[in-house]
C-alpha positions as CSV (number, residue, x, y, z in Angstrom):
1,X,-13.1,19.3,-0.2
2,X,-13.0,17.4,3.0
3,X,-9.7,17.2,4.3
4,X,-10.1,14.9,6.7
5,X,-11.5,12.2,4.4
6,X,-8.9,13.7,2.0
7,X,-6.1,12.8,4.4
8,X,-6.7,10.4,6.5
9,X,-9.3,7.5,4.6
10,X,-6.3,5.9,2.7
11,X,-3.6,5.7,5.6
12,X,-0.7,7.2,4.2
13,X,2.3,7.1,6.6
14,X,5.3,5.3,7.3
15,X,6.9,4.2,10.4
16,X,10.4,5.8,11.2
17,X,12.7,4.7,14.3
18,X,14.1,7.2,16.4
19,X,17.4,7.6,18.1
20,X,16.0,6.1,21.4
21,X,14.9,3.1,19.3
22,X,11.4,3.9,19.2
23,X,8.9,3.8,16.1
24,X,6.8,7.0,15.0
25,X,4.6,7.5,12.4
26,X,5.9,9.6,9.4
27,X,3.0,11.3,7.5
28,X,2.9,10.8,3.7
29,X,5.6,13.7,1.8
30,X,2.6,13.9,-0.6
31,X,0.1,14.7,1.8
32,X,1.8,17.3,3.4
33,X,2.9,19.2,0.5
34,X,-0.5,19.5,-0.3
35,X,-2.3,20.2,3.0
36,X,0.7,22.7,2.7
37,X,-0.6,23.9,-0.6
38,X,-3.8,24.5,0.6
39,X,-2.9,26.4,3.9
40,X,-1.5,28.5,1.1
41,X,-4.0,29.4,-1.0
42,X,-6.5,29.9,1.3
43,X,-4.4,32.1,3.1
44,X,-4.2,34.2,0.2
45,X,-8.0,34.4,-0.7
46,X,-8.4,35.6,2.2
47,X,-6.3,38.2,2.3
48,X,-7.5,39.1,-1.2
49,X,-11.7,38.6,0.3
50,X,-13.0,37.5,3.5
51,X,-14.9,34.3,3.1
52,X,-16.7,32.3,6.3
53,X,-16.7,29.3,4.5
54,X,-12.9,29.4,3.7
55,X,-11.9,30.8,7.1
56,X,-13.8,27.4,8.1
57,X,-11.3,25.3,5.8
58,X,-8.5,27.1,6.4
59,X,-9.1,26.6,10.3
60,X,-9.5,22.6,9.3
61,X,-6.5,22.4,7.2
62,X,-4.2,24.2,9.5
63,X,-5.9,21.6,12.8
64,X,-5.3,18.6,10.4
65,X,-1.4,19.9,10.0
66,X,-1.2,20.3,13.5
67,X,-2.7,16.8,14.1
68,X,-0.1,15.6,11.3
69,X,2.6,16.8,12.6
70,X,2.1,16.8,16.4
71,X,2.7,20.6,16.8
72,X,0.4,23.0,19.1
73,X,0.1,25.5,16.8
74,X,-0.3,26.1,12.9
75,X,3.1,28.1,12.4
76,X,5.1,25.1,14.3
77,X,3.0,22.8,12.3
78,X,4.2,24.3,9.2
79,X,7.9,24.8,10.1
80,X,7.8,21.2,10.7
81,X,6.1,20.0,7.5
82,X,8.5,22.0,5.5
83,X,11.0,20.1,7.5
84,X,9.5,17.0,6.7
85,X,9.4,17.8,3.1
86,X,13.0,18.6,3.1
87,X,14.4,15.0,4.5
88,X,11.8,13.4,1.8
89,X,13.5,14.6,-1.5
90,X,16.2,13.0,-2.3
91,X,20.2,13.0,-1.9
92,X,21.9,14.6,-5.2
93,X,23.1,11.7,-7.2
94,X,20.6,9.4,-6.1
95,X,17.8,8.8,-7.8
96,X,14.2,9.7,-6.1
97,X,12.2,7.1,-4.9
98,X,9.0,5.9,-5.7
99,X,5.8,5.8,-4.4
100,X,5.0,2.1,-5.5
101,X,1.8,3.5,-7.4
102,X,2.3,3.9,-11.4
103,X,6.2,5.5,-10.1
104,X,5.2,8.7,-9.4
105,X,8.2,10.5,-7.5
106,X,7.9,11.5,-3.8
107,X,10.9,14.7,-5.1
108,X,9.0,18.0,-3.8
């Protein structure tokens, strides 16, 4: 899996104003949840068994969270995509949004 290509081919953000009135780019709930899944499980198998090849991915998915997210470093990047995922799901009582593709919900 290339998680760049993965990520970033289909554009898959939003723009969000600020306080000061500016506009940012908001990455994609879905995305993040699962570069976030990812981060996981690779953490894991390597825990369980050392693997170059997924110390390589793992390296690339936590850089692409960082890139996502604008944080320095991986554990920052991961507070704040948890963060992110928390302001995506919805209020109780309303009901979740929709993606606009076949109405898949953006609820974590």
């Amino acid at each position: 899996m290339d998680t760049w290509d993965e990520c970033f081919r289909p554009v898959r953000a939003y723009a969000a104003k600020t306080r000061e009135g500016r506009f940012v780019l908001v990455p994609d709930p879905k995305v993040v949840r699962r570069l976030l899944t990812r981060y996981a499980t690779l953490r894991i198998a390597q825990a369980e068994r050392y693997s170059p090849a997924a110390a390589r991915e793992l390296e690339e998915v936590g850089s692409t969270l960082c890139g996502m997210t604008g944080a320095s470093c991986v554990p920052d990047a991961i507070a704040l995509a948890d963060d992110l995922l928390d302001r995506a799901r919805p209020a109780a009582g309303r009901p979740p949004e929709t993606d606009g593709e076949g109405g898949l919900s953006l609820a974590v």
